[in-house]
PDB file of the backbone (N, CA, C, O) and the ligand in Angstrom, with CONECT records:
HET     ZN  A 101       1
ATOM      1  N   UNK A   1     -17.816   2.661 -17.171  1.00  0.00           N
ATOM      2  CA  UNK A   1     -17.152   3.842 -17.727  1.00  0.00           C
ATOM      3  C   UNK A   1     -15.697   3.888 -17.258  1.00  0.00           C
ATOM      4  O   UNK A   1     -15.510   3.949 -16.043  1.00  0.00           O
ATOM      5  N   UNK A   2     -14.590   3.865 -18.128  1.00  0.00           N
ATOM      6  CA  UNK A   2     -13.385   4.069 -17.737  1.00  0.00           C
ATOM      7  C   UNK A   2     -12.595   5.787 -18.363  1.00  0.00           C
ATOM      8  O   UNK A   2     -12.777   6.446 -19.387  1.00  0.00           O
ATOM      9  N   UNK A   3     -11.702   5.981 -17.138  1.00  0.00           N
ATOM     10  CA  UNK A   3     -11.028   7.271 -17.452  1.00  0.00           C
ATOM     11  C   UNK A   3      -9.859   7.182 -17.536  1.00  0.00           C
ATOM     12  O   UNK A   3      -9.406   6.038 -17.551  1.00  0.00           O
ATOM     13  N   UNK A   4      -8.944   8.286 -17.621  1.00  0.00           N
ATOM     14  CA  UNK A   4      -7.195   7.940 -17.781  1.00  0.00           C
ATOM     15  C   UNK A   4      -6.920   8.252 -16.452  1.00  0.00           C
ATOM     16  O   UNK A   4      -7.630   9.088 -15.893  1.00  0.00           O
ATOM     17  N   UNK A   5      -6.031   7.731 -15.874  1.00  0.00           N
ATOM     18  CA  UNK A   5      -5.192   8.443 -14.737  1.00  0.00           C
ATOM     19  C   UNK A   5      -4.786   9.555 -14.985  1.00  0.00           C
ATOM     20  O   UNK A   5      -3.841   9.310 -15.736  1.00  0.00           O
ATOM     21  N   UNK A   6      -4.857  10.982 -14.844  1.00  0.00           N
ATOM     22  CA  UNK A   6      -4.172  11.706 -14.802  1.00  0.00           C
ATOM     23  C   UNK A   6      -2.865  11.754 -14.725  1.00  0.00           C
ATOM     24  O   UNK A   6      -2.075  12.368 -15.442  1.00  0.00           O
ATOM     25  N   UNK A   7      -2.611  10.850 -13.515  1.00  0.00           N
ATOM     26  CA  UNK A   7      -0.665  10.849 -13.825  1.00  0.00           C
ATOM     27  C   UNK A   7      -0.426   9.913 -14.417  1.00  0.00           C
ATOM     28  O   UNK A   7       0.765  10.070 -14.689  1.00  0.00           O
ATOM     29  N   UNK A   8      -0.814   8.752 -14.945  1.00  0.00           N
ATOM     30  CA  UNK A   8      -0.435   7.622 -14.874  1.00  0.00           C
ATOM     31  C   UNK A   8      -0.702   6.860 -16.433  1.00  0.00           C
ATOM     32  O   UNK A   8      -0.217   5.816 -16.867  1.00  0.00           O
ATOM     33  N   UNK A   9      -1.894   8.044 -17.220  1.00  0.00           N
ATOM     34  CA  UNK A   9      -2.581   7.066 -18.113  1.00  0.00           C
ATOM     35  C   UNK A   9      -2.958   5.902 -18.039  1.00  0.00           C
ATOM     36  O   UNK A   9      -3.078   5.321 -19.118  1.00  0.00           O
ATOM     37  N   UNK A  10      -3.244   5.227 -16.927  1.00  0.00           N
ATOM     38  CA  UNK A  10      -3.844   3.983 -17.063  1.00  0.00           C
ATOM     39  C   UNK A  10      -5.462   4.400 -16.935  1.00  0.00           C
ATOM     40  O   UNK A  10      -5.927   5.450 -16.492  1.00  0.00           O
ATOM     41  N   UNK A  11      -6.241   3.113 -17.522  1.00  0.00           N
ATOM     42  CA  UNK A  11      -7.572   3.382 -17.544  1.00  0.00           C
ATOM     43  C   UNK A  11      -7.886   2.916 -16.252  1.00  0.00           C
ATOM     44  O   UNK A  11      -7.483   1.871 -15.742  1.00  0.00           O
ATOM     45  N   UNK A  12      -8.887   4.050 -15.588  1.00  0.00           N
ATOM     46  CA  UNK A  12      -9.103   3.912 -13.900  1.00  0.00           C
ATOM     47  C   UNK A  12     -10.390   3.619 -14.684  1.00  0.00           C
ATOM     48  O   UNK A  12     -10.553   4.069 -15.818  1.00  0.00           O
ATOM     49  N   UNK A  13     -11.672   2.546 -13.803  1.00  0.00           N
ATOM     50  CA  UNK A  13     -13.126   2.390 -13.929  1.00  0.00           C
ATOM     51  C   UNK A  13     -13.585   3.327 -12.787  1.00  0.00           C
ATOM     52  O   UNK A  13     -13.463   3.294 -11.562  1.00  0.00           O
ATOM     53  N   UNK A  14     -14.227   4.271 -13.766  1.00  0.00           N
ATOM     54  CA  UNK A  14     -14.832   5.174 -13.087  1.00  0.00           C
ATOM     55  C   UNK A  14     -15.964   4.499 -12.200  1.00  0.00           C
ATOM     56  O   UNK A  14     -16.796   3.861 -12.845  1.00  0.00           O
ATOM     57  N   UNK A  15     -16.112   4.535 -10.949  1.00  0.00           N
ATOM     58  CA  UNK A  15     -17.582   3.820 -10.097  1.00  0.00           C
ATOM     59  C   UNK A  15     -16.855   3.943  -8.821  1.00  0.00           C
ATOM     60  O   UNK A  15     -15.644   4.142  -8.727  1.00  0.00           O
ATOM     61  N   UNK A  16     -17.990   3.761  -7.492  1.00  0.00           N
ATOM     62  CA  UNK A  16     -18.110   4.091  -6.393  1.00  0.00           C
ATOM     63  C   UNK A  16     -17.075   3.538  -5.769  1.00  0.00           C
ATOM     64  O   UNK A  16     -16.486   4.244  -4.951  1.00  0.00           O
ATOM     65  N   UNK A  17     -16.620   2.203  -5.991  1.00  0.00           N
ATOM     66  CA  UNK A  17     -15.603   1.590  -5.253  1.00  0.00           C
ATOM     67  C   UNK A  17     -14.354   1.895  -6.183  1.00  0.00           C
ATOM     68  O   UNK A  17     -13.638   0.913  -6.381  1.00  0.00           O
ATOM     69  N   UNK A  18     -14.103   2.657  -6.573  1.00  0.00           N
ATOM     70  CA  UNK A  18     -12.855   3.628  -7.081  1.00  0.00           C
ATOM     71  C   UNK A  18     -12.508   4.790  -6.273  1.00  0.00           C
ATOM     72  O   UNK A  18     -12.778   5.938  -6.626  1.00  0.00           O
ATOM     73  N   UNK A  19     -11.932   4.502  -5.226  1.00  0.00           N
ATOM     74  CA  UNK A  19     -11.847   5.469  -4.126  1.00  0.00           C
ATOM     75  C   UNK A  19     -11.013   6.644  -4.621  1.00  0.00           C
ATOM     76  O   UNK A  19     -11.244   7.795  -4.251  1.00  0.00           O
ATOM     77  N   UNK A  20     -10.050   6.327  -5.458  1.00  0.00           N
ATOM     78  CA  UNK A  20      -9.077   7.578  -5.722  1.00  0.00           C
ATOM     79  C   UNK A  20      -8.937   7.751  -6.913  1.00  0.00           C
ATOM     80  O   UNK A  20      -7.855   8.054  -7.415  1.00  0.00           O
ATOM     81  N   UNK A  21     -10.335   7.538  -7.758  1.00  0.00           N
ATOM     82  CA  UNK A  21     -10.997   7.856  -8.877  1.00  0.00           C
ATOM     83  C   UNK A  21     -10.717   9.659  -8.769  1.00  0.00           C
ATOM     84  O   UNK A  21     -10.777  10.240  -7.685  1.00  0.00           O
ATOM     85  N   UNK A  22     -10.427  10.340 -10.013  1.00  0.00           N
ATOM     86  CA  UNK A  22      -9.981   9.493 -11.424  1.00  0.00           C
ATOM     87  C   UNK A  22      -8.344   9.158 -10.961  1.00  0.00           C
ATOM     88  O   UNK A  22      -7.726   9.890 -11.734  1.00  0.00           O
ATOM     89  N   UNK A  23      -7.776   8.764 -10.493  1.00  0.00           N
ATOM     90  CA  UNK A  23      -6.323   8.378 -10.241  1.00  0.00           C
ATOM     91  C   UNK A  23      -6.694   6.909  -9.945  1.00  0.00           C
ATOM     92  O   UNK A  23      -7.709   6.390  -9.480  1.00  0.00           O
ATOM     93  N   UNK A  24      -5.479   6.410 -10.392  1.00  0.00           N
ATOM     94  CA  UNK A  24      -5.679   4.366 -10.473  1.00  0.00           C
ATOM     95  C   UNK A  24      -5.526   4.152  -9.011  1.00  0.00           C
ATOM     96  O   UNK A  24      -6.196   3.221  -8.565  1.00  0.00           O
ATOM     97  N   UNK A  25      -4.696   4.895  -8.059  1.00  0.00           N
ATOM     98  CA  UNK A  25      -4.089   4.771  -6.975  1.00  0.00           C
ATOM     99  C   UNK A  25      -3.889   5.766  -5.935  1.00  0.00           C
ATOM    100  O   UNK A  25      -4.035   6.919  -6.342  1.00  0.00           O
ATOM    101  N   UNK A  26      -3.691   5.683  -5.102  1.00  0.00           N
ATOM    102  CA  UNK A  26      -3.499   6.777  -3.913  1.00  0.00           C
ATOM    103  C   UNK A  26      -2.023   6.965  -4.053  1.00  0.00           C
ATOM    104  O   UNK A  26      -1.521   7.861  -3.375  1.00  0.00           O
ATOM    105  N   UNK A  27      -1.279   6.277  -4.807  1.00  0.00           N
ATOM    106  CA  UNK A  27       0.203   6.613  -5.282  1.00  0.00           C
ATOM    107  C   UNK A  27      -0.110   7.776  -6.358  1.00  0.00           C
ATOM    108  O   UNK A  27       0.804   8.589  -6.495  1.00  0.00           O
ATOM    109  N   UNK A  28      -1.255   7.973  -7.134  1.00  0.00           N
ATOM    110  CA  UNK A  28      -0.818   8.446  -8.262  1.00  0.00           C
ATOM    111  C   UNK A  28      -1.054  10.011  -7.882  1.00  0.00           C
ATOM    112  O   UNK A  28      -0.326  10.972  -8.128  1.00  0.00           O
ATOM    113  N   UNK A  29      -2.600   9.947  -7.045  1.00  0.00           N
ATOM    114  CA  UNK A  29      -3.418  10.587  -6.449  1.00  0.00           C
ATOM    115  C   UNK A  29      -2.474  11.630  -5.689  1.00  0.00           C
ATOM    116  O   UNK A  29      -2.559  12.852  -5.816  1.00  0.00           O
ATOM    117  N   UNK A  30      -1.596  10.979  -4.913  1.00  0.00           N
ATOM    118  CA  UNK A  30      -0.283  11.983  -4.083  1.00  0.00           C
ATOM    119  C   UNK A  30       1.015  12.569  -5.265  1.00  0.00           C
ATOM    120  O   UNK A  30       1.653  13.614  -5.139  1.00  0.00           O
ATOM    121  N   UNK A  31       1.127  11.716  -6.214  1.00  0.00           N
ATOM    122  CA  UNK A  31       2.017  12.982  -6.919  1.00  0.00           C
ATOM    123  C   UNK A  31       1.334  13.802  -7.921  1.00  0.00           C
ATOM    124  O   UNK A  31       1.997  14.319  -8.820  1.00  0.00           O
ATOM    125  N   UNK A  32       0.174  13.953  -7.852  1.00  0.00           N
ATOM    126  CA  UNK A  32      -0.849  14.805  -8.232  1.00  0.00           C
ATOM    127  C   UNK A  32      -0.555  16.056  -7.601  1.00  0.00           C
ATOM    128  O   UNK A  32      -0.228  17.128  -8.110  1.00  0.00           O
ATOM    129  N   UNK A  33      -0.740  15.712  -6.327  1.00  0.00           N
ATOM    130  CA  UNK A  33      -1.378  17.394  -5.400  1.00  0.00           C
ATOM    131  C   UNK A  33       0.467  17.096  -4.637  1.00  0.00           C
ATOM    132  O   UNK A  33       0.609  17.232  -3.422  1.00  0.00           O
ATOM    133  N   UNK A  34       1.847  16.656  -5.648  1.00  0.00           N
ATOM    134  CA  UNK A  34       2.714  16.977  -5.496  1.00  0.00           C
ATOM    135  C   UNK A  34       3.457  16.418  -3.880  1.00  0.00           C
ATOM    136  O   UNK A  34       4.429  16.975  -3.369  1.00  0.00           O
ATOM    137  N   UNK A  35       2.873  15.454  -3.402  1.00  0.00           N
ATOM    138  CA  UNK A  35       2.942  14.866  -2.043  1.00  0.00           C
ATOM    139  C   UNK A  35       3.775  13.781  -1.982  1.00  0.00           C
ATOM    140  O   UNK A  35       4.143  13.121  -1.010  1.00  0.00           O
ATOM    141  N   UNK A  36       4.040  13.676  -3.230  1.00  0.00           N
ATOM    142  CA  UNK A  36       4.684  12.118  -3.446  1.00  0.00           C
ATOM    143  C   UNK A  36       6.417  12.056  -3.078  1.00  0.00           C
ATOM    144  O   UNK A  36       7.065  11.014  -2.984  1.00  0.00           O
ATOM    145  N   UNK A  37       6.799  13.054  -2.952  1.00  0.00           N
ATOM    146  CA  UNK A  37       8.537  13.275  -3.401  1.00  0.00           C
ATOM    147  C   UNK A  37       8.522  12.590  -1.915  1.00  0.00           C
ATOM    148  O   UNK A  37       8.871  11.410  -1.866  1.00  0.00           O
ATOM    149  N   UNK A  38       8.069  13.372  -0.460  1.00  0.00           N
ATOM    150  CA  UNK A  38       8.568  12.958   0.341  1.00  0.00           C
ATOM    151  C   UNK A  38       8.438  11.653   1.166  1.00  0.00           C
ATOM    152  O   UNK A  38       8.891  11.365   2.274  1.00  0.00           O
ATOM    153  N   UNK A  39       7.355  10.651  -0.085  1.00  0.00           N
ATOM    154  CA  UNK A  39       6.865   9.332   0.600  1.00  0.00           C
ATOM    155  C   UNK A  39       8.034   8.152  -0.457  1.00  0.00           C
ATOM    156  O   UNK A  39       8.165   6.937  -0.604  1.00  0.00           O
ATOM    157  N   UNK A  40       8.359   8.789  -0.725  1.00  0.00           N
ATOM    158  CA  UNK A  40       9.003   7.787  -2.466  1.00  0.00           C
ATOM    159  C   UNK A  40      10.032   6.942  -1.802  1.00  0.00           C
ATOM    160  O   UNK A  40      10.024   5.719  -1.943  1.00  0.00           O
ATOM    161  N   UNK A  41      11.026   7.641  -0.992  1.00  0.00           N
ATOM    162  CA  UNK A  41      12.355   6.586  -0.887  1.00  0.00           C
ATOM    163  C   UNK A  41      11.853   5.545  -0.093  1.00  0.00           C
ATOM    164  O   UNK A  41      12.276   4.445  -0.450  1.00  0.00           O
ATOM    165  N   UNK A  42      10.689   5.521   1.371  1.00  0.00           N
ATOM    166  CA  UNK A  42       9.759   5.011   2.080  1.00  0.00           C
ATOM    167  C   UNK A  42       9.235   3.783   1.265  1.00  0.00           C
ATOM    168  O   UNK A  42       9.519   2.585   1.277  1.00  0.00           O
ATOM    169  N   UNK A  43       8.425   4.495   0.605  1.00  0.00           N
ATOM    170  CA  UNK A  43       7.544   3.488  -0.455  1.00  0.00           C
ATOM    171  C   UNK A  43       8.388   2.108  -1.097  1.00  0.00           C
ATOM    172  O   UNK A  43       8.227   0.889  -1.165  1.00  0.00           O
ATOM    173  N   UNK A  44       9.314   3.071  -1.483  1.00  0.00           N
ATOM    174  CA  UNK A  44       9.985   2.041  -2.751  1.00  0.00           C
ATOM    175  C   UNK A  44      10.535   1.624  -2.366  1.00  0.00           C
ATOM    176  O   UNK A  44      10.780   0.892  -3.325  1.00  0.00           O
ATOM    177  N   UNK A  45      11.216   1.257  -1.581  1.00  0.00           N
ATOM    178  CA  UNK A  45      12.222   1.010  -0.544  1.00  0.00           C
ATOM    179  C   UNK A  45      12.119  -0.748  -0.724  1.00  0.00           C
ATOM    180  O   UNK A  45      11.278  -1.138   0.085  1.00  0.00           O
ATOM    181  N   UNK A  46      12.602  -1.724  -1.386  1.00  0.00           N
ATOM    182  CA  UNK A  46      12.487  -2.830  -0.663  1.00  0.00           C
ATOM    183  C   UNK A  46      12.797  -3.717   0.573  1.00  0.00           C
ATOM    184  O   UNK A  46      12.759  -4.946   0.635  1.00  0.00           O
ATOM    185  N   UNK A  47      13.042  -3.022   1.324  1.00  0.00           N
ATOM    186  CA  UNK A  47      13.555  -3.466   2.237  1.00  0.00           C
ATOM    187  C   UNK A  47      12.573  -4.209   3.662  1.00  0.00           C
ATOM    188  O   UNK A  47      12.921  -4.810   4.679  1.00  0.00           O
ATOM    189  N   UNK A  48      11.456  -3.868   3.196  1.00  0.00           N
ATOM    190  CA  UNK A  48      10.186  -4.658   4.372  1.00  0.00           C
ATOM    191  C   UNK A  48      10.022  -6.117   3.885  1.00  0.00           C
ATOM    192  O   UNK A  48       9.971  -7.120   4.597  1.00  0.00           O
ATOM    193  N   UNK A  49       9.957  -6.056   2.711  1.00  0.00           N
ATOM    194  CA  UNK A  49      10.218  -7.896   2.247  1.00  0.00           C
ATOM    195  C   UNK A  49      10.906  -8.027   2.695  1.00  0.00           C
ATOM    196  O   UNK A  49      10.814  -8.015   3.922  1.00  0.00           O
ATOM    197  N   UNK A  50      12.366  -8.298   1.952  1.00  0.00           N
ATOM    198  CA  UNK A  50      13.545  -8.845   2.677  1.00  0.00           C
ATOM    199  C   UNK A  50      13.306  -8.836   4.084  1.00  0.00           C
ATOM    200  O   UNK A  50      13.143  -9.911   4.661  1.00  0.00           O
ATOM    201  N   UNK A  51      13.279  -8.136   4.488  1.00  0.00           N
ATOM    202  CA  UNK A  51      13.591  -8.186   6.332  1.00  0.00           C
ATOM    203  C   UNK A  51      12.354  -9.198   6.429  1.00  0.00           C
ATOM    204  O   UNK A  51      12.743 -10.203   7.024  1.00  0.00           O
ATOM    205  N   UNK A  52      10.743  -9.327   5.994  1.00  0.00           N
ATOM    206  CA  UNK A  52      10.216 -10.359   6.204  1.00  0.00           C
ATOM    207  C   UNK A  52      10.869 -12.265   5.951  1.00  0.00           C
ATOM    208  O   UNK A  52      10.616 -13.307   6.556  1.00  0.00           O
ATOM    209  N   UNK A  53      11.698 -11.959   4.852  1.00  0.00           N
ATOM    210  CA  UNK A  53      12.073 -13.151   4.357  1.00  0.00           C
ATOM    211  C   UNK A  53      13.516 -13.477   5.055  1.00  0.00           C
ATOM    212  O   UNK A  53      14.142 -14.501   4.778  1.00  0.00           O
ATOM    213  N   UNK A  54      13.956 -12.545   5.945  1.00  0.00           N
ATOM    214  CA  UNK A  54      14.923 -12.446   6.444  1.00  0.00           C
ATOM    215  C   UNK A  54      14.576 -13.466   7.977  1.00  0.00           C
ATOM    216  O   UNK A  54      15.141 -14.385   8.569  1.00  0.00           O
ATOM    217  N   UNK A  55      13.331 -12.666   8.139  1.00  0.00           N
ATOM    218  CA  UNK A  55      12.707 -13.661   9.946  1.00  0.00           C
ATOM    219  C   UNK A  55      12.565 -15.263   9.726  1.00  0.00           C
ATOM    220  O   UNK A  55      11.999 -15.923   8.854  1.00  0.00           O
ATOM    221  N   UNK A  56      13.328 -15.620  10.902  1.00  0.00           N
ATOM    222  CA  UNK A  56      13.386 -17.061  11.195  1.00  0.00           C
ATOM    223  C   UNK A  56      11.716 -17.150  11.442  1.00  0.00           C
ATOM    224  O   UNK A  56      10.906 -16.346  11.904  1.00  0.00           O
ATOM    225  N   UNK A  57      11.583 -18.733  10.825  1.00  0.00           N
ATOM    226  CA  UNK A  57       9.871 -18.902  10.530  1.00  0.00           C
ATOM    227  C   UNK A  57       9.546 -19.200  12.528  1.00  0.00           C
ATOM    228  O   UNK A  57       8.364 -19.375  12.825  1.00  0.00           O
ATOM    229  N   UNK A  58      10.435 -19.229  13.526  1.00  0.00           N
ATOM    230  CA  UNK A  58       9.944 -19.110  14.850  1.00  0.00           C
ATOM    231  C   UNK A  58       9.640 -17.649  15.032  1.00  0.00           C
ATOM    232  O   UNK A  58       8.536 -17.271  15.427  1.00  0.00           O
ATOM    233  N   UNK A  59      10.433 -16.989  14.798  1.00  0.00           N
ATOM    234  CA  UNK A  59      10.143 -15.255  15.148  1.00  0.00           C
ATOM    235  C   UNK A  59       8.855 -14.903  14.359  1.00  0.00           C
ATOM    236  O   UNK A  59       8.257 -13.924  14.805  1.00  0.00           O
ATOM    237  N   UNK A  60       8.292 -15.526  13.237  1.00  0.00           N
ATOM    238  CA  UNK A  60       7.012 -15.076  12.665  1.00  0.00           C
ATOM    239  C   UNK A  60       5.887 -15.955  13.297  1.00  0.00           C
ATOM    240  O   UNK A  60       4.841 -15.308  13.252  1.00  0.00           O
ATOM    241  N   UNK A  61       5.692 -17.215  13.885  1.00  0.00           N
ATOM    242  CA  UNK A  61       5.416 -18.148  14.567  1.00  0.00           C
ATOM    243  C   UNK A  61       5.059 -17.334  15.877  1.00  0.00           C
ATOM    244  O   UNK A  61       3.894 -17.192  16.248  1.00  0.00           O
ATOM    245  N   UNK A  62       6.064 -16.851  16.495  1.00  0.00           N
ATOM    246  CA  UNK A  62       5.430 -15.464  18.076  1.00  0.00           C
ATOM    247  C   UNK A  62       5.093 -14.518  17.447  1.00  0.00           C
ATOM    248  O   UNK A  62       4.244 -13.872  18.062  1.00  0.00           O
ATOM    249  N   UNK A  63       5.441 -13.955  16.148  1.00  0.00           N
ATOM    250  CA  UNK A  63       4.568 -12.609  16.134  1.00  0.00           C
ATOM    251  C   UNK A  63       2.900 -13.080  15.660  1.00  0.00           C
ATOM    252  O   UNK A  63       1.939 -12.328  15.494  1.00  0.00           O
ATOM    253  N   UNK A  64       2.948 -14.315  15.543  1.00  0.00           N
ATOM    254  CA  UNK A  64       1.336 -14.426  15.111  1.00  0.00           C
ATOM    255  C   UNK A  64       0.749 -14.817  16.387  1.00  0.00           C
ATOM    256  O   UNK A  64      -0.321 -14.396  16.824  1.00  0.00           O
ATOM    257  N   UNK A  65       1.482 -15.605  16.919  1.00  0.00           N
ATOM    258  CA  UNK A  65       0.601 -15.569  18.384  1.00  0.00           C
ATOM    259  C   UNK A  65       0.763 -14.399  19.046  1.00  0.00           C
ATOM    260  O   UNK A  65      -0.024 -13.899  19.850  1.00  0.00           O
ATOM    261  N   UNK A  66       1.680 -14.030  18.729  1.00  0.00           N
ATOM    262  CA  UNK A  66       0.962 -12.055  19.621  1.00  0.00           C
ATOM    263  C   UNK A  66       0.139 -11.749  19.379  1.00  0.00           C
ATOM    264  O   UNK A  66      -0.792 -11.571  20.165  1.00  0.00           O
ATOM    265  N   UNK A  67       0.106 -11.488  17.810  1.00  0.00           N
ATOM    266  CA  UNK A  67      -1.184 -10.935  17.462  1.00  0.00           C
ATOM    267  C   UNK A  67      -2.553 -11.674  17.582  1.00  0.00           C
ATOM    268  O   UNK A  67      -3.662 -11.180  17.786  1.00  0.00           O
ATOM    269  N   UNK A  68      -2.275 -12.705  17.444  1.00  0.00           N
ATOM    270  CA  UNK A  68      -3.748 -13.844  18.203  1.00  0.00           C
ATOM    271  C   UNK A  68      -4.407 -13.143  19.588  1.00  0.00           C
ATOM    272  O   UNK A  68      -5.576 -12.978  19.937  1.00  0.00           O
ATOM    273  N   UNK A  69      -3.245 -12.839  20.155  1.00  0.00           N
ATOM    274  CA  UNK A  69      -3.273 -12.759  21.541  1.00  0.00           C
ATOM    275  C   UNK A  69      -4.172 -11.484  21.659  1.00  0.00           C
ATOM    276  O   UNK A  69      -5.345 -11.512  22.031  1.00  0.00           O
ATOM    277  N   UNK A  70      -3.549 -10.476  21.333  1.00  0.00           N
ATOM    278  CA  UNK A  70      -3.912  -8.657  21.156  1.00  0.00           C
ATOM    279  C   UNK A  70      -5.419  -9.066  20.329  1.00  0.00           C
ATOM    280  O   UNK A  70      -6.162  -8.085  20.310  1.00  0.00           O
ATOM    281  N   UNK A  71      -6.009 -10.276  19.658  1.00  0.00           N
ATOM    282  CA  UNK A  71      -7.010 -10.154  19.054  1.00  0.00           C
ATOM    283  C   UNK A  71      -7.853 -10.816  19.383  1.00  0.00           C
ATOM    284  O   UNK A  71      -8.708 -10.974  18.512  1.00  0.00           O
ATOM    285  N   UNK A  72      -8.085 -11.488  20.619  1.00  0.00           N
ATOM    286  CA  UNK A  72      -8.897 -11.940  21.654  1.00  0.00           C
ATOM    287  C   UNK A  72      -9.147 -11.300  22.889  1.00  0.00           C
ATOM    288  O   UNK A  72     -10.074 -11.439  23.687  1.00  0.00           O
ATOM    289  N   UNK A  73      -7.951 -10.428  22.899  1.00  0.00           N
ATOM    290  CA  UNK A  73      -8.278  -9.315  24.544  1.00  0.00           C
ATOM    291  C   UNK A  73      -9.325  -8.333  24.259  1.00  0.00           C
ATOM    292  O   UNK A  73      -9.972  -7.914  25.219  1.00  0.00           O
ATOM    293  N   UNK A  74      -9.697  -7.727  22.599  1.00  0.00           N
ATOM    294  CA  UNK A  74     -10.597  -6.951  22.191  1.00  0.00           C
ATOM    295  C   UNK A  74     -11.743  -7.495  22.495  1.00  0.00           C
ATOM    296  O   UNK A  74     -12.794  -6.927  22.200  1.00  0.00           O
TER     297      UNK A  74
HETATM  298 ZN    ZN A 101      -2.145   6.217 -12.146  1.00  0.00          ZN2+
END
């Protein structure tokens, strides 16, 4: 069974693993109940890529062994 997005008109599949059923998204879901204005410049923002594509492949190289690290002390 599919529905419209409310904000969005896209067809959401209505079913259990549709968490933010009837909304396609938890984006759409927040400018619904009007929440969205103050996440937007955040969101859209491209600027977390770039700065990923920006890191020298050594600086991503230690942040994975950090996180290796932090995921064996658990
Ligand atoms: Zn939507």
């Amino acid at each position: 069974m599919k529905v419209k997005c409310p904000t969005c008109q896209q067809d959401v599949e209505w079913s259990p693993s549709s968490e933010y059923r009837p909304f396609c998204s938890k984006k759409c879901q927040l400018i619904d109940l009007g929440e969205w204005a103050g996440e937007e410049k955040v969101i859209s923002s491209p600027a977390q890529e770039s700065d990923i594509n920006n890191l020298d492949p050594e600086d991503i190289e230690a942040m994975l062994s950090e996180q290796h690290s932090d995921f064996f002390k658990h």
